[in-house]
TORTORRO-357273 format. One record per residue (C-alpha): residue number from 0; x, y, z. Coordinates in Angstrom, 3 decimals, always signed. Layout:
+-----+----------+----------+----------+
| seq |       xx |       yy |       zz |
+-----+----------+----------+----------+
| NUM |        X |        Y |        Z |
...
+-----+----------+----------+----------+
//
This chain:
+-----+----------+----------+----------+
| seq |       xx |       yy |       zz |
+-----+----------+----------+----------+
|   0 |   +7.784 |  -20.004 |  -27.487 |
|   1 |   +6.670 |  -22.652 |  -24.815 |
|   2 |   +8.255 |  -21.499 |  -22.331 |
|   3 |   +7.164 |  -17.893 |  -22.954 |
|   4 |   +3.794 |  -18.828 |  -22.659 |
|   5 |   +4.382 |  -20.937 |  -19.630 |
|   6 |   +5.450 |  -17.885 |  -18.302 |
|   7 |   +2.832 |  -15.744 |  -19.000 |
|   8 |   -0.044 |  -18.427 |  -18.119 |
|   9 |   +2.274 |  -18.242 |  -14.454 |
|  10 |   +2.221 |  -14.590 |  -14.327 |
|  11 |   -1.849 |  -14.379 |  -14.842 |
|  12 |   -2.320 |  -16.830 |  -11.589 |
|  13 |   -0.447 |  -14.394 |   -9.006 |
|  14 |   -2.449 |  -12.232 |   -7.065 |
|  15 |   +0.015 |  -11.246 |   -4.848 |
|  16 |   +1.374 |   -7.743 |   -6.135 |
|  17 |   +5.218 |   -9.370 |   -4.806 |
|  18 |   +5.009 |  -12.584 |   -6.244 |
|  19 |   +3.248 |  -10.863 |   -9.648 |
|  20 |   +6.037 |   -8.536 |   -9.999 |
|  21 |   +8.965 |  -11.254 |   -9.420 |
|  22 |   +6.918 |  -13.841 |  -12.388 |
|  23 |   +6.973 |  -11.012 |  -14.845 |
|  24 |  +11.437 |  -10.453 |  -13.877 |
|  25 |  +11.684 |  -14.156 |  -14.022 |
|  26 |   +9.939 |  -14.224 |  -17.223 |
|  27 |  +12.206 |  -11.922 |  -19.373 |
|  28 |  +15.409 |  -13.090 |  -17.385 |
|  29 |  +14.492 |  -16.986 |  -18.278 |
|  30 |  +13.720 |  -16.141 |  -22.091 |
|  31 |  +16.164 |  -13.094 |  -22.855 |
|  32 |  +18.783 |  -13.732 |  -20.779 |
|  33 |  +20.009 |  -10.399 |  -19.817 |
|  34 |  +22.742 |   -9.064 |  -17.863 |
|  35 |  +19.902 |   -7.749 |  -15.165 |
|  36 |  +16.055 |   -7.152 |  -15.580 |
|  37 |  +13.611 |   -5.573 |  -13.163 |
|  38 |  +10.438 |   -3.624 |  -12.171 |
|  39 |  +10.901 |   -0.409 |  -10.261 |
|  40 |   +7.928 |   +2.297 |   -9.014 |
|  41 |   +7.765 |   +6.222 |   -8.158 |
|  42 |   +7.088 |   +6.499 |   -5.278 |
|  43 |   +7.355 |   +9.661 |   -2.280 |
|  44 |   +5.692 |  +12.807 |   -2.410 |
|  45 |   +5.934 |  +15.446 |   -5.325 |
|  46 |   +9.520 |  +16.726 |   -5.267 |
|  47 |  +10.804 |  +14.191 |   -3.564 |
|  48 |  +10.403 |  +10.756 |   -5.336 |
|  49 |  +12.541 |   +8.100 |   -5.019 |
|  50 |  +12.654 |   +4.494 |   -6.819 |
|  51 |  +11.694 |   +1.734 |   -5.015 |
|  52 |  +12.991 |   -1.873 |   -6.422 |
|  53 |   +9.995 |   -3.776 |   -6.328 |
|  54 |  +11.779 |   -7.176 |   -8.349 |
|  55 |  +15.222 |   -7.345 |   -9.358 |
|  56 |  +17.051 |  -10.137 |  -10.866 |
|  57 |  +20.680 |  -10.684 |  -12.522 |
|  58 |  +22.147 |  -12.724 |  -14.695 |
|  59 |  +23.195 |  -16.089 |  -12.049 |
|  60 |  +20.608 |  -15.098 |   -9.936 |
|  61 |  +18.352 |  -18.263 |   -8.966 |
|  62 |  +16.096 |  -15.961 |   -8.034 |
|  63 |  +14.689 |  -11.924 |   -7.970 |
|  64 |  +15.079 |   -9.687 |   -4.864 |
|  65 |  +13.035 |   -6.285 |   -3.752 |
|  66 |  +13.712 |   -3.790 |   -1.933 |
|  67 |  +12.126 |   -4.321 |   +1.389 |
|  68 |   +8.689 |   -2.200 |   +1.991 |
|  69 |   +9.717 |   -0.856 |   +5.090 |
|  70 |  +13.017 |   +0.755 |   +3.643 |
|  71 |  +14.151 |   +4.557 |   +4.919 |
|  72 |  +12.724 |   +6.316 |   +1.481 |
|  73 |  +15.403 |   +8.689 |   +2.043 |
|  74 |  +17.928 |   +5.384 |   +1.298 |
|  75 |  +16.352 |   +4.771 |   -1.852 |
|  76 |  +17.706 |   +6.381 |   -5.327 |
|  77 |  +16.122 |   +9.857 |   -6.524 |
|  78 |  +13.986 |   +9.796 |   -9.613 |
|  79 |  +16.662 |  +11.670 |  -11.111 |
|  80 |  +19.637 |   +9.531 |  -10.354 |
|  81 |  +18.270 |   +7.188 |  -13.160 |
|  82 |  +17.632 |   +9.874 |  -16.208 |
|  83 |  +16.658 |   +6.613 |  -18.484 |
|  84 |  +14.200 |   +5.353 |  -16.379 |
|  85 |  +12.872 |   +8.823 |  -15.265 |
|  86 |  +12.086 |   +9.530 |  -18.778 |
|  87 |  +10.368 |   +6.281 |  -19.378 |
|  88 |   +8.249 |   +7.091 |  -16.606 |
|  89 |   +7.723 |  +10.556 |  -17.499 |
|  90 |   +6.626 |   +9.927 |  -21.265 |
|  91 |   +5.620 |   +6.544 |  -21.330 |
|  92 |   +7.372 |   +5.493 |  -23.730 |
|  93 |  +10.247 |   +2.927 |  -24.566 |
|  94 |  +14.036 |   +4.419 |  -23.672 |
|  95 |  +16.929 |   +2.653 |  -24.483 |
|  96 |  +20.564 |   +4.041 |  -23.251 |
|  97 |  +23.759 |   +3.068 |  -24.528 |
|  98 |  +25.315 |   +0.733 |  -26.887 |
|  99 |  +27.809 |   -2.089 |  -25.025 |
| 100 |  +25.743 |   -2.678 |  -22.226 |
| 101 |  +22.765 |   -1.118 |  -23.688 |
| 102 |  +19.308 |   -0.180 |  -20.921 |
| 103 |  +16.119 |   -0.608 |  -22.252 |
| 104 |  +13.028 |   +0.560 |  -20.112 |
| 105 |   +9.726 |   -0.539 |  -21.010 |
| 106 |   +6.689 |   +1.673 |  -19.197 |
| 107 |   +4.323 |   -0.594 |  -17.169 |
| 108 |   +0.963 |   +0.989 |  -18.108 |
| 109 |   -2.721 |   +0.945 |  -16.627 |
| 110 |   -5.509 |   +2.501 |  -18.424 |
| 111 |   -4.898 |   +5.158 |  -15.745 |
| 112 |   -1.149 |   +5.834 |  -15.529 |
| 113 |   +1.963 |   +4.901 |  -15.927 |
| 114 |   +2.801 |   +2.916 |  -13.116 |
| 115 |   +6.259 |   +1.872 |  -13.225 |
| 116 |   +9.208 |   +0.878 |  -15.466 |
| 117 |  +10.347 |   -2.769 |  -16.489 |
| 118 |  +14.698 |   -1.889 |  -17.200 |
| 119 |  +16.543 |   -4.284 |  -18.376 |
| 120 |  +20.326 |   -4.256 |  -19.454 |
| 121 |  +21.628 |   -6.275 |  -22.102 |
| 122 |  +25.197 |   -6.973 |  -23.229 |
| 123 |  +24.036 |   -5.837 |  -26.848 |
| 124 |  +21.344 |   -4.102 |  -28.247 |
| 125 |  +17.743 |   -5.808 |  -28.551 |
| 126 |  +16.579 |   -6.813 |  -31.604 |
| 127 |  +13.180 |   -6.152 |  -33.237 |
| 128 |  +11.741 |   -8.947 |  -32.257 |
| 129 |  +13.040 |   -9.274 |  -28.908 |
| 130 |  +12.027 |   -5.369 |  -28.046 |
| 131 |   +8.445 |   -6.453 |  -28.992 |
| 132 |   +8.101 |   -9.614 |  -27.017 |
| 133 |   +8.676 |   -7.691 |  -23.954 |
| 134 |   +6.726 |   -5.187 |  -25.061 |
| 135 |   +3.886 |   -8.311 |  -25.272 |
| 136 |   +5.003 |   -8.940 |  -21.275 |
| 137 |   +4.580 |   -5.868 |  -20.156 |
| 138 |   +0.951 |   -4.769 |  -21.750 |
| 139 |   +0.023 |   -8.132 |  -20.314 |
| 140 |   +1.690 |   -7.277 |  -17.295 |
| 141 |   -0.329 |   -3.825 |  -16.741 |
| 142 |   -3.758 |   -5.119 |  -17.968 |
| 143 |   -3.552 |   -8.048 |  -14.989 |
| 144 |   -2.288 |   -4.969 |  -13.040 |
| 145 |   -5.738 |   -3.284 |  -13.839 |
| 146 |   -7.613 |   -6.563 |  -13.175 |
| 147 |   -6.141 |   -6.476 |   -9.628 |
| 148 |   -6.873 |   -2.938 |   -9.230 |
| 149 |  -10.750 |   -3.608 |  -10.274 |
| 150 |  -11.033 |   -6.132 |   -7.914 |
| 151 |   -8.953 |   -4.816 |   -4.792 |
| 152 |   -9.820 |   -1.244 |   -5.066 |
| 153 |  -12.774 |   +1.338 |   -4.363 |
| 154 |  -13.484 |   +2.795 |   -7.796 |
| 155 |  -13.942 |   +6.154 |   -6.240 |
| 156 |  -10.941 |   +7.002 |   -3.921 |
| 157 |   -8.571 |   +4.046 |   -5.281 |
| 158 |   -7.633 |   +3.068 |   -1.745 |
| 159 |   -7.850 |   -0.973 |   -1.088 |
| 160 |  -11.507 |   -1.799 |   -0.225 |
| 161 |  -12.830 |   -4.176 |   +2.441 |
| 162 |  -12.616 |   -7.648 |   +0.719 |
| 163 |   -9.266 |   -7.333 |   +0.342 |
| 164 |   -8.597 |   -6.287 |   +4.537 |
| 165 |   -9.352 |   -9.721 |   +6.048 |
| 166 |   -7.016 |  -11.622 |   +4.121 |
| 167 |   -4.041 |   -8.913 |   +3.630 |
| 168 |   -4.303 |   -8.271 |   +7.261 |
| 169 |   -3.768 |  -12.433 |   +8.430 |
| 170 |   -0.669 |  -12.307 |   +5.655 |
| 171 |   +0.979 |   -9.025 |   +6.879 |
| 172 |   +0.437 |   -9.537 |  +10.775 |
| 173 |   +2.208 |  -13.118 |  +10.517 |
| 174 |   +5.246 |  -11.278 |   +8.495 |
| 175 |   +5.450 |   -8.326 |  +10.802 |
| 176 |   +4.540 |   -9.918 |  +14.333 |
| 177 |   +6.729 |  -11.879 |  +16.808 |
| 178 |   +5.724 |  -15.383 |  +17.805 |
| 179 |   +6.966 |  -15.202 |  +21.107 |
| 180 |   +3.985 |  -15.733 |  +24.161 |
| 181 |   +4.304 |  -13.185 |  +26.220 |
| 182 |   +3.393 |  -13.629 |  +30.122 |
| 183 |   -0.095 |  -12.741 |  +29.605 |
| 184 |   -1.169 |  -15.488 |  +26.715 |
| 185 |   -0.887 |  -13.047 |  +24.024 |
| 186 |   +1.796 |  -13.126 |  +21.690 |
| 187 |   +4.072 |  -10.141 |  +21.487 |
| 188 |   +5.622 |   -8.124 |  +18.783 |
| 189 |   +8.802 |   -8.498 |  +18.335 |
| 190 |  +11.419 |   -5.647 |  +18.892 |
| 191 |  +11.490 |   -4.770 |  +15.011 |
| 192 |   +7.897 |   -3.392 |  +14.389 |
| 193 |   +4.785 |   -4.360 |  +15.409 |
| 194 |   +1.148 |   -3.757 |  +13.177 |
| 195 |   -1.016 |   -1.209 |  +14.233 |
| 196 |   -4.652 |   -1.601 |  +12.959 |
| 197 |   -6.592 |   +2.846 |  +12.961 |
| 198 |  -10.372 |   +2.994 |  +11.950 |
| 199 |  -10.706 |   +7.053 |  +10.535 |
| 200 |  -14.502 |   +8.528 |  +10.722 |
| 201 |  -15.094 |  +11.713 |   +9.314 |
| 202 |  -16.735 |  +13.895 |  +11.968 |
| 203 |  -20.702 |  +14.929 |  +10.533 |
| 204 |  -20.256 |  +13.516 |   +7.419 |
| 205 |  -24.317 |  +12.899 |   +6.907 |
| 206 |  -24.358 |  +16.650 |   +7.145 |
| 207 |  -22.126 |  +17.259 |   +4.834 |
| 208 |  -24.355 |  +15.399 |   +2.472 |
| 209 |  -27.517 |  +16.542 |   +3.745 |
| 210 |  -26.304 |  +20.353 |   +3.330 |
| 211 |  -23.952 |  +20.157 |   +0.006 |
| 212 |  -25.252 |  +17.100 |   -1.646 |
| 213 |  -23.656 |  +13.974 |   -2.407 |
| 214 |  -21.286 |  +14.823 |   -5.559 |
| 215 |  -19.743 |  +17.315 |   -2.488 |
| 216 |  -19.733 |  +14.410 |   -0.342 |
| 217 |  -17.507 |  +12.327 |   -2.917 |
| 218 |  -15.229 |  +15.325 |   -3.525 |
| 219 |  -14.436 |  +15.175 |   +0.321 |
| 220 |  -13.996 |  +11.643 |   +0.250 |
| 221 |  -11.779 |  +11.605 |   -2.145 |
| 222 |   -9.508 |  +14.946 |   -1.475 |
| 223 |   -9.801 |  +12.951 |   +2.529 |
| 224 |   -8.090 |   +9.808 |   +0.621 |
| 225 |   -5.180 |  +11.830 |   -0.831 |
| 226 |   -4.727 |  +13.793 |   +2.908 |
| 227 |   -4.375 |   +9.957 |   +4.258 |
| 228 |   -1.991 |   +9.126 |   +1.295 |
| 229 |   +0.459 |  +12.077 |   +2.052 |
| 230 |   +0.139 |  +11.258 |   +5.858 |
| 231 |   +1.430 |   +7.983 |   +5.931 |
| 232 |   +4.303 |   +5.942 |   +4.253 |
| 233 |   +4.032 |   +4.542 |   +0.785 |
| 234 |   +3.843 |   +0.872 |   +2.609 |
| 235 |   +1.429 |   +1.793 |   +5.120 |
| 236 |   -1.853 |   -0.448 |   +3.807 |
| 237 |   -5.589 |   +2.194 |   +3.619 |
| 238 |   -8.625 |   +0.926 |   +3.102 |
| 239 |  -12.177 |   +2.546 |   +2.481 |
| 240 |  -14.660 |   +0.410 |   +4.058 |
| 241 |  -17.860 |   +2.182 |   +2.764 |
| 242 |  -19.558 |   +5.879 |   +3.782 |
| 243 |  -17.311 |   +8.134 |   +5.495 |
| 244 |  -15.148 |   +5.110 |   +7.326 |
| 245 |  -11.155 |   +4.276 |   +6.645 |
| 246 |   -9.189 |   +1.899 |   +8.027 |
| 247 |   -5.242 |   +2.554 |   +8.212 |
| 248 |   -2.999 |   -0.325 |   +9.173 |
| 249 |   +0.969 |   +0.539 |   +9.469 |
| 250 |   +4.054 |   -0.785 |  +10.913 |
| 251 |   +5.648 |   +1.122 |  +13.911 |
| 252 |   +7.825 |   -0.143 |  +16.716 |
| 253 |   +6.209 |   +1.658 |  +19.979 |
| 254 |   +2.854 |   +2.885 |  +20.868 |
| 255 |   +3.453 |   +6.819 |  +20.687 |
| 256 |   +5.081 |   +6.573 |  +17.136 |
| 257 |   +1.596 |   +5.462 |  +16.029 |
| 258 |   -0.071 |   +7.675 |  +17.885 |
| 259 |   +2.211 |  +10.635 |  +16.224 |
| 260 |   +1.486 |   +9.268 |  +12.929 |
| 261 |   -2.283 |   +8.818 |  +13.362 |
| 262 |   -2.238 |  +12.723 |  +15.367 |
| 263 |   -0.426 |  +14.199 |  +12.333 |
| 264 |   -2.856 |  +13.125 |  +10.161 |
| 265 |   -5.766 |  +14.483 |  +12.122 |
| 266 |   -4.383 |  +17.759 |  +11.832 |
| 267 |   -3.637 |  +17.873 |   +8.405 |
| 268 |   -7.243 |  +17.143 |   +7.867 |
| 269 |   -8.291 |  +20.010 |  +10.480 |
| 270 |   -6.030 |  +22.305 |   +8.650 |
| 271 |   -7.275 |  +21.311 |   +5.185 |
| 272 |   -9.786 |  +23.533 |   +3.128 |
| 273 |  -12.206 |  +21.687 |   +1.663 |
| 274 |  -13.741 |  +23.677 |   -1.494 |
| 275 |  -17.649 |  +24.719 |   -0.489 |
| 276 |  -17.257 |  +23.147 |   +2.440 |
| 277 |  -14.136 |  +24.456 |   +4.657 |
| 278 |  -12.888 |  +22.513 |   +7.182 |
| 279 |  -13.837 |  +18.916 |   +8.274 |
| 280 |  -12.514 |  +16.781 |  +11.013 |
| 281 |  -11.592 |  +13.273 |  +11.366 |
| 282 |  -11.873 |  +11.251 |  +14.759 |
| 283 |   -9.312 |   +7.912 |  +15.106 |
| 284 |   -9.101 |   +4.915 |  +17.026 |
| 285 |   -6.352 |   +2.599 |  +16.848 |
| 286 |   -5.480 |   -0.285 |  +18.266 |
| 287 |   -2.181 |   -3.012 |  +18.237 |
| 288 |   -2.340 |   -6.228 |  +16.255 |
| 289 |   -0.695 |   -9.529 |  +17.096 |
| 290 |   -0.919 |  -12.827 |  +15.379 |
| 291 |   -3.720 |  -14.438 |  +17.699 |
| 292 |   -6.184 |  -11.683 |  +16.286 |
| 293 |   -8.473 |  -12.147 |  +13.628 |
| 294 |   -9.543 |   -8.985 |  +11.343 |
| 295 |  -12.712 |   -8.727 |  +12.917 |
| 296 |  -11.640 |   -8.718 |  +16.638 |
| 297 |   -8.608 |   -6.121 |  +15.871 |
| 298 |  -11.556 |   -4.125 |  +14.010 |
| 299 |  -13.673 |   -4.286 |  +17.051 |
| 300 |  -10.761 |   -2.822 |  +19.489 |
| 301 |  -10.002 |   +0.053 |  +16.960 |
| 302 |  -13.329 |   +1.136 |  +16.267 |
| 303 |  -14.722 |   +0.897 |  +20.654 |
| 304 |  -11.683 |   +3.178 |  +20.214 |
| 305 |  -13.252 |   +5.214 |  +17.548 |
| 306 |  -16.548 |   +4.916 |  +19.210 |
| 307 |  -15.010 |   +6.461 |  +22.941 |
| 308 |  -13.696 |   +9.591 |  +20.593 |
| 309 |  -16.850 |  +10.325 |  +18.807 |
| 310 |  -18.485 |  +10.342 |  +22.239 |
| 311 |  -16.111 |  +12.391 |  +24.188 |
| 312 |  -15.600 |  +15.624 |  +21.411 |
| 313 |  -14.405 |  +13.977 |  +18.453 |
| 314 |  -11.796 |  +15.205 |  +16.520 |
| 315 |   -9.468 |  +13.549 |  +18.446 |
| 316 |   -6.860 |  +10.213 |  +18.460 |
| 317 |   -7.319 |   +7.505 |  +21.060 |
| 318 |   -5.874 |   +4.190 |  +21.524 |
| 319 |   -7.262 |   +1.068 |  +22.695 |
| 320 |   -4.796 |   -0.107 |  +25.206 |
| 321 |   -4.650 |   +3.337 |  +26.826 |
| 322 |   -8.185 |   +3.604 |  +27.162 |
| 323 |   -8.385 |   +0.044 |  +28.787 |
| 324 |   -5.558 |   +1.410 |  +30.994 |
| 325 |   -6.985 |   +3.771 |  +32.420 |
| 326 |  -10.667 |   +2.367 |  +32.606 |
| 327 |  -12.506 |   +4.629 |  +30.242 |
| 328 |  -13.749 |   +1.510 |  +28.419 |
| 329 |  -13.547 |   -2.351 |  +29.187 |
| 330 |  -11.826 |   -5.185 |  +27.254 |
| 331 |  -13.844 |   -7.786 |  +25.642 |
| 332 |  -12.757 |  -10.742 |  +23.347 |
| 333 |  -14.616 |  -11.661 |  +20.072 |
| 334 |  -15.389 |  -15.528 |  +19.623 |
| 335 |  -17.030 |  -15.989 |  +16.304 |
| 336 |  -19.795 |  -13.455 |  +16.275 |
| 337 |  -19.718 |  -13.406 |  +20.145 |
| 338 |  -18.671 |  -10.647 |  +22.424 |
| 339 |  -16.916 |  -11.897 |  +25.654 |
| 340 |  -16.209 |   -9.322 |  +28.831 |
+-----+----------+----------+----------+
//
C-alpha cells in the first residue's frame, strides 16, 4: 500500500502530459507486475484513426517508451486492429479479453470524454481487488488530466491558451532545434525538422461581432478551432491567445512545407460555411524558430508577418524570412522589451 501511494503522490506532481502518462505505466507495472501495461490515445481524423502509444512498458523494462510525436500516422495501428481496446474506447467501459494471457483495458475518463485506454496484459486473470485498484489509478489519472486541461486550456475552443506558449515553446524548440552556429551567429536547425512558430487572425472579426453578435462570434471561433485541428497534425501545438488571434507552432523540415501547411489551412477556412455568417477568411504569418529565440521575439517576427498580410489584402500566407528577403519589411531584434533595427 506504500508504495501505491508513493506512486500516486508522484503521478499528481507531473505536469508534463509525457512524464504524467509514463508515472501512471510505472505505477501499475511496479505494483501489479504485469506482462505489459500502457496508455494509448485516438487519434487522426474521423474514419481514419489510428492508436498512438503514448507510454508503454513490459515486464524487464527499466523503464516505459512512446511512440514518438512526430510518427507517419499512417505507421501507427488502426483503431480497429485492437477490437479490445476499440471497444473500451467506444463504451467507456472496462474490457477484458482472453483467459491465459488475459487484456484488460481500463477507459481514461475526463468529465468530457473518454480520452484514452490504460491495457494491460496479465499472465492470469485480475482479481477483484486488483481490477479496482487500477480502476482507483486511472479515475485519479483522468481527474489530474482535467486539472491540466483547466489550467492549460481556453474553456471555449479547448486549444492550449497563452500561459502555457512561453514555456512549451523554450521545451519543444531545444528538443526539435540543432545546436550547431551557423555562419551568421544564429543557430541552425538541424537536417531532421526545424519549429515553425504561425500567428492566424481572422480577417473582420469585430464585424462579425458588431453585425451577428457575440454568441455568433464564439460559434466562429470555435467551428475556426476545429478547421485548425483538421489542418494540421495531431502533434502540431495551437494556441488561442485571446479575440480572434491563434498561434500554430509545428515541426517541418523546409520552408515551403510550412508554407503548404499554413496555405492549406487558409483555404479550408475560405471554403468553409460558417452558419449565419458564410464565409470568413484568415490571414497568416509565420516565421522559423531556433534555440537563441525567446517566445516573445519569435512572436514578434510571425505577427510583423501577420501585420504585412493584413496590410497588403489579407487573406493571404506570408513568411518572415521571405519578406525580409525581398525587402518588404526590415529585421529587428527584441532585447527585453526593446526593439533593435
Amino acid at each position: 500500500m506504500t508504495q501505491l501511494i508513493n506512486h500516486l503522490a508522484e503521478i499528481t506532481g507531473f505536469r508534463d502530459r509525457d512524464q504524467l502518462d509514463a508515472s501512471v505505466v510505472r505505477a501499475v507495472h511496479d505494483v501489479l507486475r504485469p506482462l505489459s501495461v500502457g496508455i494509448y490515445r485516438c487519434v487522426g481524423e474521423v474514419g481514419g484513426e489510428r492508436w498512438l502509444t503514448r507510454a508503454r512498458i513490459g515486464f524487464d523494462d527499466l523503464a516505459a517508451t512512446a511512440d514518438p510525436l512526430s510518427t507517419d500516422i499512417f505507421a501507427l495501428p488502426e483503431l480497429r486492429s485492437v477490437p479490445a481496446r476499440r471497444q473500451c474506447l467506444l463504451t467507456g467501459e472496462v474490457v477484458v479479453a482472453g483467459k491465459v494471457p488475459q487484456t484488460s483495458c481500463f477507459p481514461i475518463a475526463t468529465e468530457k470524454e473518454v480520452v484514452g485506454v490504460l491495457e494491460m496484459q496479465t499472465a492470469r486473470p485480475l482479481g477483484a481487488s486488483d481490477r479496482a485498484m487500477v480502476r482507483t489509478i486511472v479515475r485519479i489519472y483522468g481527474n489530474f488530466h482535467d486539472l491540466l486541461d483547466h489550467s492549460e486550456r481556453d474553456p471555449l475552443t479547448g486549444l492550449l491558451n497563452r500561459q502555457t506558449f512561453n514555456s512549451a515553446l523554450m521545451t519543444r524548440a531545444k528538443k526539435v532545434v540543432g545546436s550547431d552556429v551557423a555562419e551568421s551567429g544564429r543557430r541552425a536547425p538541424s537536417a531532421a525538422a526545424a519549429l515553425w512558430l504561425g500567428v492566424v487572425d481572422i480577417d473582420h472579426f469585430k464585424r462579425v461581432n458588431d453585425t451577428y453578435g457575440h454568441p455568433i462570434g464564439d460559434e466562429v471561433l470555435l467551428l475556426l478551432s476545429r478547421l485548425l485541428r483538421s489542418s494540421f497534425r495531431h502533434f502540431d501545438r495551437l494556441y488561442r491567445f485571446g479575440g480572434e488571434e491563434f498561434v500554430v507552432v509545428l515541426d517541418c523540415v523546409a520552408a515551403d512545407q510550412a508554407s503548404l501547411a499554413f496555405e492549406r489551412m487558409r483555404a479550408s477556412v475560405e471554403r468553409f460555411e460558417f452558419p449565419q455568417v458564410g464565409r470568413v477568411t484568415v490571414s497568416v504569418g509565420f516565421t522559423l524558430t531556433d534555440v537563441s529565440d525567446t517566445p516573445s521575439s519569435a512572436f514578434a517576427r510571425a505577427d510583423k508577418a501577420l501585420y504585412y498580410v493584413k496590410e497588403h489584402g489579407r487573406n493571404q500566407v506570408a513568411q518572415f524570412e521571405n519578406l525580409v528577403r525581398g525587402g518588404e519589411i526590415v529585421e529587428t531584434h527584441i532585447v527585453g522589451d526593446v526593439e533593435l533595427f
